[in-house]
C-alpha positions in Angstrom: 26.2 -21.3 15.6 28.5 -24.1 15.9 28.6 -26.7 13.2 30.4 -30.3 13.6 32.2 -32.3 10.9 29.7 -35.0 10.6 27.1 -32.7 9.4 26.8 -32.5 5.9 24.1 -30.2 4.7 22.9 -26.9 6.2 19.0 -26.5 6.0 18.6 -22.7 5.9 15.0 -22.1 6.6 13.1 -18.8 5.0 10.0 -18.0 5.6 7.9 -14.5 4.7 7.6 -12.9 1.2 8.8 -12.3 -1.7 11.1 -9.3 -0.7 12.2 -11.5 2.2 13.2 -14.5 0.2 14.9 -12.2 -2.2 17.0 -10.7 1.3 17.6 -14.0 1.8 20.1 -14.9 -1.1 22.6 -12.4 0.5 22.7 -14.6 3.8 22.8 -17.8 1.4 26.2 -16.6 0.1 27.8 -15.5 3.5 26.6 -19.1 4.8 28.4 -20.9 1.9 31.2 -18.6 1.8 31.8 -19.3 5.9 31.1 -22.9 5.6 32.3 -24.0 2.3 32.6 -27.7 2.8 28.7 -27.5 3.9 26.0 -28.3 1.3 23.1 -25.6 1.4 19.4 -26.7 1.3 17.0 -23.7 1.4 13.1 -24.7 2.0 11.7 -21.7 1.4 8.3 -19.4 0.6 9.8 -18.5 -2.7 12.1 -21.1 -4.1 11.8 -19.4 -7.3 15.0 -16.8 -6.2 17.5 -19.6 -5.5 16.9 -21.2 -8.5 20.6 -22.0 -10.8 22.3 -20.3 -7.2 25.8 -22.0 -7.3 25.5 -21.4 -3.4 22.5 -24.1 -3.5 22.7 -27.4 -3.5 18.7 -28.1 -3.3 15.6 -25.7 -2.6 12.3 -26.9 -1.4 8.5 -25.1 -1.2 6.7 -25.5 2.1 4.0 -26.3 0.3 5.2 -29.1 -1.5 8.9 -30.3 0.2 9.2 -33.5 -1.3 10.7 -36.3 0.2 12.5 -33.6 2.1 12.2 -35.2 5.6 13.1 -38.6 4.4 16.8 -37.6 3.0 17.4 -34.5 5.1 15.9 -34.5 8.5 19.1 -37.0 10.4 22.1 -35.7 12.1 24.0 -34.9 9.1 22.0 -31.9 8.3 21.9 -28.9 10.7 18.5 -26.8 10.5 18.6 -23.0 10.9 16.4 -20.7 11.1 16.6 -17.5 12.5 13.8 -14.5 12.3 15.9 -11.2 11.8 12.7 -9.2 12.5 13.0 -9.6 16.1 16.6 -8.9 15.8 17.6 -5.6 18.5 19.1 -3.3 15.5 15.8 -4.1 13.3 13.6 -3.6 15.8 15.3 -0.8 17.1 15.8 0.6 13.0 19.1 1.0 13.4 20.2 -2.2 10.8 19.5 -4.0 7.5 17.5 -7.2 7.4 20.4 -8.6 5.6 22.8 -7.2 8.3 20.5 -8.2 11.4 19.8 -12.0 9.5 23.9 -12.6 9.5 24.1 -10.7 12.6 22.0 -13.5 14.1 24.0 -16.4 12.4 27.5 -15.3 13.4 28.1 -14.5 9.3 29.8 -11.9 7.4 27.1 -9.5 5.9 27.3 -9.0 1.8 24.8 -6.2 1.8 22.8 -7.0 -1.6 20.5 -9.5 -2.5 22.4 -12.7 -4.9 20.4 -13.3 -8.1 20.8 -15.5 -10.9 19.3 -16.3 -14.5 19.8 -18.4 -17.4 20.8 -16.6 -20.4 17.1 -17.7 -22.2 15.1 -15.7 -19.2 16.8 -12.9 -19.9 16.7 -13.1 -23.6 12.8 -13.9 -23.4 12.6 -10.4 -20.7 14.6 -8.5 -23.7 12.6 -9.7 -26.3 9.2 -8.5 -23.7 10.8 -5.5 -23.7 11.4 -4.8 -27.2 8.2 -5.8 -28.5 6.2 -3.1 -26.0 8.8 -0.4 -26.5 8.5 -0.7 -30.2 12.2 -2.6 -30.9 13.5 0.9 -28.4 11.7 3.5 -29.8 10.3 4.4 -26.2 11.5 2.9 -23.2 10.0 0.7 -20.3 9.5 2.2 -16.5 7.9 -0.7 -14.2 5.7 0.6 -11.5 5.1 -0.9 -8.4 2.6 0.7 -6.7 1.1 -1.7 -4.6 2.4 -5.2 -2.7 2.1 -7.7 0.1 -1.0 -9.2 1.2 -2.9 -10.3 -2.0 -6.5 -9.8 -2.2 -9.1 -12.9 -2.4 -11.1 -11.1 -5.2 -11.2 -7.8 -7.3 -13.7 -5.9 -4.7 -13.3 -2.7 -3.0 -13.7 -4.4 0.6 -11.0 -7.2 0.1 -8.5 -4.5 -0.9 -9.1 -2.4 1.8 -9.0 -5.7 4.1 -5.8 -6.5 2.7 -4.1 -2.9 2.8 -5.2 -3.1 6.6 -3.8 -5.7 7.7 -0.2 -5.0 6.6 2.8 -2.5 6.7 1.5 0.4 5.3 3.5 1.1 2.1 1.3 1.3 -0.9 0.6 4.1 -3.5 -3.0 5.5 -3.3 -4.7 4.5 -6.8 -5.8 7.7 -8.0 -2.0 9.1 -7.7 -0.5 5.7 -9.3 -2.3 6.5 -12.2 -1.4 9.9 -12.8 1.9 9.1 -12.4 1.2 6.9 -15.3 -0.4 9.8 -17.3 2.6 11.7 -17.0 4.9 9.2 -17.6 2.3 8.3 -21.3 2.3 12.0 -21.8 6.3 11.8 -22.0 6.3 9.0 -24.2 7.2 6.1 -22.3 5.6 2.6 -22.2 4.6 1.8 -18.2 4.5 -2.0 -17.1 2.1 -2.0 -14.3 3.5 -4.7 -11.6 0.4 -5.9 -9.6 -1.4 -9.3 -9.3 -4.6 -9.7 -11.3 -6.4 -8.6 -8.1 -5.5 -5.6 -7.2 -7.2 -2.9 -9.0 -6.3 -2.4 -12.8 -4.0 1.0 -14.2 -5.1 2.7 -17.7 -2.8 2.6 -20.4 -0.2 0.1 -18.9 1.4 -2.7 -19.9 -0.1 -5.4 -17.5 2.9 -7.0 -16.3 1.5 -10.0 -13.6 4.1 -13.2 -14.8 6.0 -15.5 -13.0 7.7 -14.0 -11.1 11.7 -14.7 -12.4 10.1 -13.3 -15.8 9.2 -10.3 -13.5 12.6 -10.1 -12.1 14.3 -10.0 -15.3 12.5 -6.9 -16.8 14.2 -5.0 -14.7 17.8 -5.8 -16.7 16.1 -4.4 -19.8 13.6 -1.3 -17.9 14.9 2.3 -17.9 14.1 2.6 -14.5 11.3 1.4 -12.0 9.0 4.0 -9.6 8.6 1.0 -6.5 7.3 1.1 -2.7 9.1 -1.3 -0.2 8.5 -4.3 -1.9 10.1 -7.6 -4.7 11.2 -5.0 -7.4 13.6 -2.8 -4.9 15.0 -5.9 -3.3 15.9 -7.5 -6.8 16.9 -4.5 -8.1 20.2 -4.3 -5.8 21.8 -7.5 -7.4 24.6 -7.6 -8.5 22.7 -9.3 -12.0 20.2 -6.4 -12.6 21.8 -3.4 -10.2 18.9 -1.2 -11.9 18.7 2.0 -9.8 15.1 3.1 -9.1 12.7 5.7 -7.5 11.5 4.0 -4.2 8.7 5.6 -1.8 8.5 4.6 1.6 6.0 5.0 3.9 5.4 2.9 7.2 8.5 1.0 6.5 12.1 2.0 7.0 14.8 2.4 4.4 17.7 1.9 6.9 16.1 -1.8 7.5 14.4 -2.6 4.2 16.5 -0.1 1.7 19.4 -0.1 -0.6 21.8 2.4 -1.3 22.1 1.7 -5.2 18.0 3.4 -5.0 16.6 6.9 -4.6 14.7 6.4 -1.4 12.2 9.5 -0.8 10.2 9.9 2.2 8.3 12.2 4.5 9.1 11.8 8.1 5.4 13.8 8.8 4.3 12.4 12.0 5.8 11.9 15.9 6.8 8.5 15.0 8.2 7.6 11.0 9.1 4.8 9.7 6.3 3.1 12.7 6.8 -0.4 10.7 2.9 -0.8 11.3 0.9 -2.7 11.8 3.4 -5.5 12.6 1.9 -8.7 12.4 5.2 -10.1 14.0 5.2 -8.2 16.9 0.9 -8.7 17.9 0.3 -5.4 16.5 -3.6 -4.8 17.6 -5.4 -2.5 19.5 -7.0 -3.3 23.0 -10.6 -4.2 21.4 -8.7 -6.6 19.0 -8.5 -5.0 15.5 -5.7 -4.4 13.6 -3.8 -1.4 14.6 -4.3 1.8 12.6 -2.3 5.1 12.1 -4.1 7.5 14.1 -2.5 10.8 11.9 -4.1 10.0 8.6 -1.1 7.9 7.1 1.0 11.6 6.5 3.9 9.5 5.4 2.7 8.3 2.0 1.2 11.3 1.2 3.3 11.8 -2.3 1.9 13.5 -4.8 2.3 11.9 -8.8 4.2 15.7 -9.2 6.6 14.9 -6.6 7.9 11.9 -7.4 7.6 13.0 -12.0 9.9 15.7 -10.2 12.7 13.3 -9.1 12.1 11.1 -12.1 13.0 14.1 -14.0 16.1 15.2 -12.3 17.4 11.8 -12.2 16.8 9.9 -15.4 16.4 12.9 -17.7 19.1 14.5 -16.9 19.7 15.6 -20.5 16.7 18.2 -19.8 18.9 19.4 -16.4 22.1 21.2 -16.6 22.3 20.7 -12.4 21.1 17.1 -11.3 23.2 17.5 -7.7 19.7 17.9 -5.6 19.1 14.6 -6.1 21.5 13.3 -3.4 18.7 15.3 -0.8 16.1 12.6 -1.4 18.6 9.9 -1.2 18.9 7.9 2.0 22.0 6.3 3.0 21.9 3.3 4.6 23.6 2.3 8.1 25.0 -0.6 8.9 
């Protein structure tokens, strides 16, 4: 990517979801750092993650960029957008979105995501926090059992639509909420992460703000139990660098994972970490539907016990004299 003097501004172009936008703030920062004297717009999906980014000059929504082409589309701004899922060592699951997204723009990779806050979000995510756990008399886990394509409605048949449609990754219901039980039994408070649309958890707190509120909990949570979605991607940051229990399913932890998590998965079929359906790559089967996993899914299979198991060993370790297991459910991501 070569750049001339006349240009001015760098319009760095993000599309995708939240996760993806959050990915995103590392490449911001190996773009500024490589072309310091540049300005950096970012029209983006999610603009709410580059918000108070010294490494931003301006952020736009799609939905709503204005005046955007008036002051920035003339030849001193350079556009650029790249898509690092077609990139050969994502594809091939050998590399990082983050690394396969510099890889693409000729930029130094920085590994973790680049958040920032204002000292009143996370004072109004502290004070959150200490109302539900009883000003610290328990303490917070966020669950994220469920992500990606949002259902239209509450109904059985728009959440299986949904779940269909995209990379398989999500916690069955019925085991998402005896994780909760176990985790109420033990005496903590459980912020349930979810839209208002997805299907509702007993005994949680309902935690479905916007979504920098969201982000900041994290700071102030023990811990989080997550799938490959938002909460695992912000909680690499430098800002929150809140380690966490993260089950994977379809999706890879070498291309989507952190090494600051505990990634568990069960490689239980000819072909793990599938990344399908993939939506980016025309995933569908001859008679035009949707492809679907023709072993039953095998890799999301996790029981609540299993994962209450590693909760254990890692965040209660006062109840463990031996906590060295751990590092067998821990993935270690390549570059």
């Amino acid at each position: 990517m070569e750049i001339g003097e006349k240009v001015k501004n760098i319009i760095f172009i993000v599309d995708g979801g939240i996760g993806k936008n959050i990915a995103a703030t590392s490449v911001v920062k190996s773009l500024k750092e490589k072309y310091k004297d540049k300005r950096i717009i970012v029209l983006a999906g999610c603009q709410e993650v580059f918000f108070y980014n010294p490494n931003v000059y301006k952020v736009f929504r799609f939905d709503n960029p204005l005046y955007f082409y008036d002051d920035y589309i003339n030849e001193e701004s350079f556009p650029v957008k790249v898509e690092p899922y077609f990139n050969y060592g994502y594809i091939t699951k050998q590399k990082h979105l983050i690394n396969s997204w510099c890889e693409e723009l000729n930029l130094e990779n920085k590994k973790y995501p680049d958040l920032y806050f204002l000292e009143n979000e996370l004072e109004a995510a502290k004070m959150y926090v200490d109302r539900v756990t009883k000003e610290g008399k328990k303490e917070l886990i966020l669950l994220q059992w469920i992500g990606g394509m949002i259902p239209q409605d509450k109904s059985k048949v728009e959440l299986k639509g949904s779940l269909a449609k995209m990379f398989r990754r999500a916690i069955p219901f019925d085991i998402a909420q005896k994780i909760v039980d176990i985790l109420i039994e033990k005496g903590y408070v459980v912020g349930n992460v979810a839209h208002e649309n997805y299907p509702e958890l007993k005994n949680t707190e309902k935690i479905f703000f916007p979504l920098r509120s969201v982000l900041a909990l994290l700071k102030f949570s023990k811990t989080f139990i997550g799938i490959d979605s938002f909460l695992q991607h912000a909680s690499a940051s430098e800002v929150i660098r809140k380690r966490g229990i993260v089950c994977w399913e379809g999706t890879s932890p070498i291309c989507l994972g952190y090494d600051t998590n505990i990634n568990l998965t069960k490689e239980k079929c000819p072909t793990p970490f599938c990344h399908r359906p993939n939506s980016y790559l025309f995933d569908t089967q001859p008679h035009g539907a949707t492809w679907d996993c023709i072993y039953g899914e095998p890799c999301g299979k996790y029981t609540a016990e299993e994962i209450i198991e590693v909760f254990e060993r890692t965040f209660e370790i006062d109840k463990i004299k031996n906590n060295k297991e751990i590092t067998e459910t821990t993935i270690e991501k390549k570059e």
